[in-house]
C-alpha positions as CSV (number, residue, x, y, z in Angstrom):
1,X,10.6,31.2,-23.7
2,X,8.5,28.6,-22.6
3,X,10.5,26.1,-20.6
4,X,10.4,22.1,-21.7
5,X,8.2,20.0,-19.6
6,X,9.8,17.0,-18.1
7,X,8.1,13.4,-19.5
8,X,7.6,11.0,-16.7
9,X,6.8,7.9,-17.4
10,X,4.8,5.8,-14.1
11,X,4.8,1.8,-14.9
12,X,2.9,0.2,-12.5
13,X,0.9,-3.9,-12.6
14,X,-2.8,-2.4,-11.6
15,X,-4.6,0.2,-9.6
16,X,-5.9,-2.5,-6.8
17,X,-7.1,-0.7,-3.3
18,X,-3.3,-0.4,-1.6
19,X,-0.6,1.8,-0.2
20,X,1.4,1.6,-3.4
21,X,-1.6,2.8,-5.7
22,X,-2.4,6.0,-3.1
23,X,1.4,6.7,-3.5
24,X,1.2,7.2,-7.1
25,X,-1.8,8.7,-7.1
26,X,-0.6,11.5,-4.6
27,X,2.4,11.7,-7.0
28,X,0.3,12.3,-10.0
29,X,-2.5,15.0,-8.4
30,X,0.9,17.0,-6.4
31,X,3.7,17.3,-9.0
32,X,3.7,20.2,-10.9
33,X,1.4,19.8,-14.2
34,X,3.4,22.9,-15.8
35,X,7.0,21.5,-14.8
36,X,6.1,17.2,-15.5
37,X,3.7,15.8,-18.7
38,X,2.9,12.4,-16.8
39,X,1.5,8.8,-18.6
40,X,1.0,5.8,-16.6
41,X,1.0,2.6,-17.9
42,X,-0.7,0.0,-16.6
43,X,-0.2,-3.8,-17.5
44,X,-3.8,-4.3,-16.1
45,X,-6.5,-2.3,-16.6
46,X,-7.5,-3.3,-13.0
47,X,-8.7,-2.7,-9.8
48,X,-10.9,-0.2,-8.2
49,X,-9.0,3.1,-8.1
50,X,-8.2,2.7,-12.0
51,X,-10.6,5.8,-12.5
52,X,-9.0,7.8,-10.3
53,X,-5.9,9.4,-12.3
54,X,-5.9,12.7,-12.6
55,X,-7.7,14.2,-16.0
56,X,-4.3,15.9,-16.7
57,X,-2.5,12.7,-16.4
58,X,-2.3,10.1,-19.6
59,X,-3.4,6.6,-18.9
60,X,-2.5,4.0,-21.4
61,X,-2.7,0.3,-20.8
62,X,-1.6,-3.2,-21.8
63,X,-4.0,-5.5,-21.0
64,X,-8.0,-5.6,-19.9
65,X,-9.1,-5.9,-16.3
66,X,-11.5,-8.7,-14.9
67,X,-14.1,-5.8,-14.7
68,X,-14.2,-5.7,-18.0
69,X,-14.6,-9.2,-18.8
70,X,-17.5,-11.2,-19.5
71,X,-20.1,-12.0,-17.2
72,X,-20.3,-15.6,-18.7
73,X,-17.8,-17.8,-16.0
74,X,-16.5,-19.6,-19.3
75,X,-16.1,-17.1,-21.7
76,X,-14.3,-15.1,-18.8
77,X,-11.9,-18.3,-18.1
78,X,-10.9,-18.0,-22.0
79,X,-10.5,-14.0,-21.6
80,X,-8.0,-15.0,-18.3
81,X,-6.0,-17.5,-20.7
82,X,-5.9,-14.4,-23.7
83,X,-4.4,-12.3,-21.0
84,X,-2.3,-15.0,-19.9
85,X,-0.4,-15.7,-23.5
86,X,-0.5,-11.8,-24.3
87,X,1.2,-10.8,-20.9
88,X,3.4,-13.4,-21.6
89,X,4.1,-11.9,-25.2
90,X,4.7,-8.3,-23.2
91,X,7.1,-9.7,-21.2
92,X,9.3,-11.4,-23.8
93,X,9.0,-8.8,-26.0
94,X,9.6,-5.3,-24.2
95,X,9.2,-3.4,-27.8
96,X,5.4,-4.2,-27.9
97,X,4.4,-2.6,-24.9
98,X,6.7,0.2,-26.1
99,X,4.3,0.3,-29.3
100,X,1.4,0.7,-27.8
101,X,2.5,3.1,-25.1
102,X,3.4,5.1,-27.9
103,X,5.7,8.2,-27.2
104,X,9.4,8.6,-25.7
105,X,10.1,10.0,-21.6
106,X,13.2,11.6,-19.9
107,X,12.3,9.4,-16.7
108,X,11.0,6.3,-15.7
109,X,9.3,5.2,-12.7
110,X,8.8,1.5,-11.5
111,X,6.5,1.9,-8.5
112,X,7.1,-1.0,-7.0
113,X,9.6,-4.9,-7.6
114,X,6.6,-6.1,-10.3
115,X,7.3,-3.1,-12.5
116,X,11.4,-3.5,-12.8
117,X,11.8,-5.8,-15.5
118,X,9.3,-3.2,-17.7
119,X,11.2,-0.3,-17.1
120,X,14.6,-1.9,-17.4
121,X,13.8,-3.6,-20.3
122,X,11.9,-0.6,-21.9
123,X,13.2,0.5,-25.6
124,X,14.2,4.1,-24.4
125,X,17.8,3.7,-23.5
126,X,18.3,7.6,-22.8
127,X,15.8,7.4,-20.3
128,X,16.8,8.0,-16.6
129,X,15.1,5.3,-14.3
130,X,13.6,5.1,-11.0
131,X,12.7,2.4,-9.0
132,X,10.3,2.7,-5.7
133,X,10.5,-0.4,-3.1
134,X,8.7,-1.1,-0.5
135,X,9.2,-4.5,0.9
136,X,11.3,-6.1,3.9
137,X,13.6,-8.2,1.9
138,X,14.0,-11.1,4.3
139,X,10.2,-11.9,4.1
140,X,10.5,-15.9,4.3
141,X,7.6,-15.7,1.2
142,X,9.4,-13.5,-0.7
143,X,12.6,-15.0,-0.8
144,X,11.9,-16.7,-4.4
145,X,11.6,-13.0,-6.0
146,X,15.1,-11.7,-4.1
147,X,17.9,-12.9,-6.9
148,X,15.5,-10.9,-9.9
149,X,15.2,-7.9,-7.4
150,X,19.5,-8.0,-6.4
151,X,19.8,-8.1,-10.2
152,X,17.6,-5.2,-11.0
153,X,18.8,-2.8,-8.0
154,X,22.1,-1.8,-9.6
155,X,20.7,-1.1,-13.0
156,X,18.6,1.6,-12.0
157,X,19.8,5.4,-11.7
158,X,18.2,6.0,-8.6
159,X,16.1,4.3,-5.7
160,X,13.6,5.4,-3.6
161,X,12.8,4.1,-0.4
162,X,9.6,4.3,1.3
163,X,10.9,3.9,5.0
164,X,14.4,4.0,6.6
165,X,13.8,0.1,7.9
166,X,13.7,-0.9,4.3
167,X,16.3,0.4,2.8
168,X,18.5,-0.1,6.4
169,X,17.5,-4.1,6.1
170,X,18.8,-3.8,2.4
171,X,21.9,-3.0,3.1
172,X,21.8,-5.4,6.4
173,X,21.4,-8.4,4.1
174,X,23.7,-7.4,1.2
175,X,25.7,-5.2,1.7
176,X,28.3,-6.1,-1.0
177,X,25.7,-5.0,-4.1
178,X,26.5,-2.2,-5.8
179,X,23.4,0.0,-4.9
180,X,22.3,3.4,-7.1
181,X,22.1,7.0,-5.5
182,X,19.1,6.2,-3.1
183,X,16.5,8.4,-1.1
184,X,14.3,7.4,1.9
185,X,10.7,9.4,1.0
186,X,7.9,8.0,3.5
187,X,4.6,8.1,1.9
188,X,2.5,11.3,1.5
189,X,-0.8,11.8,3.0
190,X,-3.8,13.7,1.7
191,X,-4.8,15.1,5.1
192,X,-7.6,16.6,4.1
193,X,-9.1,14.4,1.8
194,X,-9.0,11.8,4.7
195,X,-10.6,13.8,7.0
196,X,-13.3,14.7,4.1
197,X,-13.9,11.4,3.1
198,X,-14.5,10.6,6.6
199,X,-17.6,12.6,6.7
200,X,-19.6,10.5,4.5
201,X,-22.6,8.1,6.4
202,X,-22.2,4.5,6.9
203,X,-25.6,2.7,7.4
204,X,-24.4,-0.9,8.6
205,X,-22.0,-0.8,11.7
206,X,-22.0,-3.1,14.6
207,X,-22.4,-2.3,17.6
208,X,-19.1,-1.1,20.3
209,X,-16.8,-1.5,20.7
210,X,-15.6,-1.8,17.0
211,X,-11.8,-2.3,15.8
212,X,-11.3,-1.6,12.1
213,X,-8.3,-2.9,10.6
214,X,-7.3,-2.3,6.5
215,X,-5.1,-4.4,4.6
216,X,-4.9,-7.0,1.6
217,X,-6.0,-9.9,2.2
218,X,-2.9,-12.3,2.5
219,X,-1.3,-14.3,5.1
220,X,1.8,-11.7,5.6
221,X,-1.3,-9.3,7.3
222,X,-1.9,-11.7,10.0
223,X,-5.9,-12.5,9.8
224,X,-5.2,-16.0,11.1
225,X,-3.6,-14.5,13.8
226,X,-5.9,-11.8,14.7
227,X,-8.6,-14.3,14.3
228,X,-7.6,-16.2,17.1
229,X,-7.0,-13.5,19.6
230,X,-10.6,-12.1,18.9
231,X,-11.7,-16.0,19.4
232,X,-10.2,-15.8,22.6
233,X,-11.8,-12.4,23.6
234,X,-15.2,-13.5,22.8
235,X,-14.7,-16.5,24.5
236,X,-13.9,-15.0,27.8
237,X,-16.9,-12.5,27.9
238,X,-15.1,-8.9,26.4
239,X,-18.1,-8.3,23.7
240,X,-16.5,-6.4,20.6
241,X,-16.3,-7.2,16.7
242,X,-13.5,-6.4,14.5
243,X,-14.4,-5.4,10.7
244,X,-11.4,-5.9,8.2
245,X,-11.6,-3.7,5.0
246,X,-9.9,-5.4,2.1
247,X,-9.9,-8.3,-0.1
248,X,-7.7,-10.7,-1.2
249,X,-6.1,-14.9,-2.2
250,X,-7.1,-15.1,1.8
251,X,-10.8,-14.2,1.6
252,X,-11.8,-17.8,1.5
253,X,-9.3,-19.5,4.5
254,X,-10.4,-16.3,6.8
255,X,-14.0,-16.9,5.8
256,X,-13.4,-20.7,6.8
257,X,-11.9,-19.9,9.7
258,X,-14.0,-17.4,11.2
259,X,-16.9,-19.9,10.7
260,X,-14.9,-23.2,12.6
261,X,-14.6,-20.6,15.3
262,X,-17.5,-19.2,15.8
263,X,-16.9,-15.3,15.7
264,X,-18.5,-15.1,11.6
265,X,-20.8,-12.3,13.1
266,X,-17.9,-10.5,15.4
267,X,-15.0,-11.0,12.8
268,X,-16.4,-9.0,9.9
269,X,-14.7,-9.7,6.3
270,X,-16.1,-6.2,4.6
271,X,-14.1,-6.6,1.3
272,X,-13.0,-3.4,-0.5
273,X,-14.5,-0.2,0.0
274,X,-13.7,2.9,-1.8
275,X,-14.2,5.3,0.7
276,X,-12.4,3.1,3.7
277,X,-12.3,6.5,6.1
278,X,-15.8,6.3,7.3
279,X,-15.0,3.2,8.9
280,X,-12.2,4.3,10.6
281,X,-14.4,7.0,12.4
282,X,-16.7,5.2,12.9
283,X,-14.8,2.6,14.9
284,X,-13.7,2.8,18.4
285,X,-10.1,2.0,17.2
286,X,-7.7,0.3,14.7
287,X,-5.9,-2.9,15.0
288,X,-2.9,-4.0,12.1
289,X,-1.6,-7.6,13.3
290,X,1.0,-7.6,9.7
291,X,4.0,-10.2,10.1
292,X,6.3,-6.9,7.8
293,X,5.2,-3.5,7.0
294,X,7.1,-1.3,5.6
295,X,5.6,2.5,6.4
296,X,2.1,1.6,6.5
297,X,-0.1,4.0,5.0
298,X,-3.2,2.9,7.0
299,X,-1.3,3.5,10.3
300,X,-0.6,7.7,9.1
301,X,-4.4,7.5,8.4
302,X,-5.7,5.9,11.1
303,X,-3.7,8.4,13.2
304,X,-5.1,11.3,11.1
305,X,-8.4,10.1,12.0
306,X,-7.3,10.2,15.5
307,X,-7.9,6.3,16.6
308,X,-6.0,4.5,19.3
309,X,-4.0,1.6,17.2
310,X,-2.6,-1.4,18.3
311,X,0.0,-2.8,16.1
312,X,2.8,-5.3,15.2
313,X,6.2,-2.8,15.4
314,X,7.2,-3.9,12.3
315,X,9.0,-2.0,9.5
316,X,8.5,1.7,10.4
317,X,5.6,1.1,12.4
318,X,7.9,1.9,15.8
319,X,8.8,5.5,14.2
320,X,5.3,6.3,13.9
321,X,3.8,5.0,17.0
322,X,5.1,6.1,20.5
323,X,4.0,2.8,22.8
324,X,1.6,3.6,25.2
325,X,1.6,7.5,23.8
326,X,-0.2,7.6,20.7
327,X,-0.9,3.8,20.1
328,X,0.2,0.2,21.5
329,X,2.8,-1.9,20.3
330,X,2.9,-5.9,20.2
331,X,5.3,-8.6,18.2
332,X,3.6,-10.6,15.5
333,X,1.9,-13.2,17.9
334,X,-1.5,-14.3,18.9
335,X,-1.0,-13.5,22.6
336,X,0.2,-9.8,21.9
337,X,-2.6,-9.2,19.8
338,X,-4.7,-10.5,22.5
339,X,-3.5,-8.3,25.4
340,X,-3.2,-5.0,23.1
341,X,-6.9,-5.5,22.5
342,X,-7.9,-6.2,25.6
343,X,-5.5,-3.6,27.3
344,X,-8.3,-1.2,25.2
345,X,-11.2,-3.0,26.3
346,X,-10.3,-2.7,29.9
347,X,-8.3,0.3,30.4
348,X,-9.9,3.2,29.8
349,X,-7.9,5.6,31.5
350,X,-4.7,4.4,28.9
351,X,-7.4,4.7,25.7
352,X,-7.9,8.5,27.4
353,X,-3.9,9.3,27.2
354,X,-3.6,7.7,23.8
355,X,-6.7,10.2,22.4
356,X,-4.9,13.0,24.1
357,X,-2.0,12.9,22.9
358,X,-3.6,12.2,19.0
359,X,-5.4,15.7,19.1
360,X,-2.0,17.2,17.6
361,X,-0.6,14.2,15.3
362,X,-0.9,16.1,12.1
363,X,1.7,17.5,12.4
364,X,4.5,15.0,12.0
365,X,3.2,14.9,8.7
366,X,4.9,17.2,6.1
367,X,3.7,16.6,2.3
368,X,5.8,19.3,0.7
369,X,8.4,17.8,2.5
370,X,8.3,14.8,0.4
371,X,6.9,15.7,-3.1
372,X,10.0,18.4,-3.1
373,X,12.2,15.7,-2.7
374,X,10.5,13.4,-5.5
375,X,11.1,16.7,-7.6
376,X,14.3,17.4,-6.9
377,X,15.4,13.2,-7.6
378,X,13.9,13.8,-11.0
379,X,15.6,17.2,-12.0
380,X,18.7,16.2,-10.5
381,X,18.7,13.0,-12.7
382,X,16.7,14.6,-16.1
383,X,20.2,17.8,-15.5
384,X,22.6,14.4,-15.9
């Protein structure tokens, strides 16, 4: 007899570049086809890794994405409002969404705080839910979100985790809410692909040294900062250029500020990229100057691709990095950033320990690790 497959249901807002969008997709290509039938649902059609689900995998979704609006800058501000008044429709009226998604699941998975209210409020009331998180709660921007996220946390059936700092500054802040079953499950890493993407040629690269740093554009990922330390570099003779992969609301201040400065040509904004890896390579090493983190995925691939880092110990940043062993650690300030960078500029004999030490970093890495643990959250809960 030919066992049931389990119906996973994967809500998530878009499929933007990001750390939240390579978790789901390793989810999707690693769980078991013949054990899970898998839909996501996206309320945006979006972003530029929406045509990277698995073929195996059903994609529905809600709304359009801007790629798919009209070239025509008015037209396109009308297809914004449409959006607008139909996502507010969605969100008043969980039953439509329901509709068009079309089919019932034994599980449902909120991959991050945006997709809660969807999956709590979804018609199928015999489903099991999940909800991922992934954000430092005590985030002084994020503090308007926290009373919808304490309200949601107790409602779901289980909650995952994606680095012990998270879930142990939960509990730190409030620890009176009545929390679900939870699970810490750091974020997988396609080794392989990494180190296969890699490969491919890059034609425009500055000149050395070169730090690469990859992140969303948004004043929690310290550009500003970082700006001002490089200012400071250039201004006291250590040549270099920093290229930051990633876009983002913060595209235009950084541009600004790069140009008052004077470092437009050294402080390269390169937007998004699909294939970010060559970069990385490419460049001497990797800088991430983030005010939170929670278990960066661009820090396990920068170490995969075996690059000195210097980094804000933030989140789980401290677990992944040794100081001085296989990276450099700072606080979130200008003056850090500055001496991290420079210790690489000038030191090489620390630059030579760090690459030593990175030749066997693979293996702190353990993928079947953590997809057998997604697997056994969902049976254990789809047995209930």
């Amino acid at each position: 007899m030919i066992e049931k497959k389990i119906k996973i249901l994967f809500r998530h807002r878009s499929m933007e570049m990001g750390g939240v969008e390579k978790v789901l997709l390793g989810l999707l290509n690693n769980l078991d086809r013949n054990k899970f039938e898998m839909t996501v649902c996206l309320t945006l059609n979006q972003g530029k890794l929406r045509n990277e689900l698995p073929k195996h995998v059903r994609k529905v979704y809600l709304t359009d994405g801007k790629e798919d609006f009209s070239s025509n800058s008015l037209v396109q501000k009308l297809q914004l409002v449409a959006r607008r008044i139909k996502l507010r429709k969605l969100k008043n009226n969980p039953a439509i969404a329901d509709k068009i998604i079309n089919d019932t699941f034994d599980i449902e998975i909120g991959m991050d705080y945006r997709d809660y209210d969807a999956i709590l409020n979804s018609t199928h009331k015999n489903s099991k839910k999940i909800g991922w998180f992934h954000s430092e709660i005590n985030v002084p921007q994020f503090q308007p979100l926290v009373p919808g996220i304490l309200k949601s946390f107790p409602q779901f059936d289980h909650m995952v985790y994606c680095s012990h700092k998270i879930k142990d500054m939960m509990h730190q802040y409030y620890p009176e809410l009545q929390y679900p079953p939870e699970t810490v499950i750091i974020n997988p890493i396609p080794i392989e692909e990494i180190k296969r993407k890699a490969e491919e040629k890059l034609d425009d690269f500055p000149e050395g040294p070169v730090f690469v740093s990859i992140g969303r554009l948004h004043s929690r990922k310290g550009y500003h900062k970082l700006i001002e330390a490089h200012k400071r570099l250039i201004d006291e003779g250590f040549h270099h250029s920093i290229v930051v992969i990633g876009d983002g609301g913060e595209m235009a201040n950084l541009k600004a500020q790069a140009a008052h400065s004077n470092v437009e040509k050294t402080f390269i904004l390169a937007g998004n990229q699909m294939n970010p890896y060559p970069y990385i390579k490419k460049a001497d090493y990797f800088v991430l100057p983030s005010e939170s983190e929670a278990w960066p995925l661009v820090i396990a691939e920068a170490l995969i691709l075996q690059k000195p880092i210097v980094a804000t110990n933030v989140g789980d940043v401290g677990l992944m990095i040794k100081d001085r062993e296989t990276g450099y650690l700072i606080n979130y300030e200008v003056d850090e950033m500055y001496e991290g960078m420079k210790a690489f500029l000038t030191n090489p004999e620390l630059v030579l320990h760090i690459r030593e030490n990175l030749r066997n970093i693979e293996s702190q890495f353990d993928n079947q690790k953590i997809f057998d643990s997604v697997v056994e959250i969902i049976e254990t809960l789809h047995r209930q």
